[in-house]
C-alpha angles and dihedrals in degrees: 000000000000130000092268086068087052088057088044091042084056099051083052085067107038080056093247097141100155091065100052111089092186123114098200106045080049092056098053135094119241087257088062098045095048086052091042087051095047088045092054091046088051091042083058098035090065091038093060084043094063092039096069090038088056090048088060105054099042080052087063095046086053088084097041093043079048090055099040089056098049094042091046114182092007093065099057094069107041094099093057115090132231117253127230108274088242099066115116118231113211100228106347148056133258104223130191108203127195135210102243111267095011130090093194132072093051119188127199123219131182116208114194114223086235093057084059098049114127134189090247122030088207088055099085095169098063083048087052095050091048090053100051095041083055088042088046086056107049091051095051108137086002114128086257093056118028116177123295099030105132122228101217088070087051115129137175132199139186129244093273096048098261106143109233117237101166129052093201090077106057126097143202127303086359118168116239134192113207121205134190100221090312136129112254106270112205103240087227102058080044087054088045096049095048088062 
């Protein structure tokens, strides 16, 4: 029943006959009318109920819709879990990749050996560009990478400075440092300087 029977169960009982078009509420006694009205209020009753439930919980979900939003793809990932550096990736490479002159913030990325395939094996620099254009967009709107920054300044460095030039020779769970056209900056000076 709706809350429309619950109008017309109520005219059933104000005696107000004429009103009511539905077969049913006119065929039944006072005593059924009296049990179907108590059944749609409590049918309300628990609607509303879960209205306000639902509210609530749609009022928690506003922050995290809100942070979501404004960290874009790196939100998306923060819930998965890093795997053990020794896990073995089928056909790619499990990347961290740092912000340049920071060790914190770190942010995984998986890069698929497909992704990496070039014309010619012996032609390393087709296979780099494809890799920091795949590295350019996973870091889109992260902290690394806010908007505007262009890929073609993109520039990634090892643990010890040295710019990397070949794919082929990275390796899993590898710590990279990603620049926007700058020199490679130690994380430690960076940490000093900061104090």
């Amino acid at each position: 029943m709706t809350v429309n029977s619950l109008s017309t169960l109520s005219l059933a009982a104000d005696e107000q006959k004429e009103k009511i078009t539905e077969k049913v509420i006119l065929s039944m006694t006072t005593q059924e009318h009296h049990k179907a009205q108590k059944e749609v209020s409590r049918l309300i009753d628990e609607l509303q109920t879960a209205i306000k439930s639902n509210r609530g919980h749609l009022s928690k979900l506003g922050p995290q819709l809100q942070a979501e939003q404004e960290q874009f793809s790196s939100y998306v990932y923060q819930h998965i879990k890093s795997l053990p550096a020794n896990t073995l990736f089928p056909g790619g490479l499990q990347l961290k990749i740092f912000e340049n002159g920071k060790d914190t913030g770190e942010i995984s990325i998986y890069i698929d050996q497909k992704d990496l395939k070039s014309n010619s094996p012996t032609q390393t620099g087709d296979m780099m560009e494809k890799l920091l254009l795949k590295i350019h967009q996973r870091l889109q709107g992260s902290s690394i990478n806010p908007r505007g920054l262009n890929f073609s300044s993109l520039r990634l460095f090892n643990e010890h400075g040295q710019e990397i030039k070949n794919p082929l020779l990275l390796k899993n769970e590898q710590k990279i440092w990603v620049s926007y056209g700058k020199e490679y900056r130690d994380k430690f000076t960076q940490k000093s300087m900061e104090v």
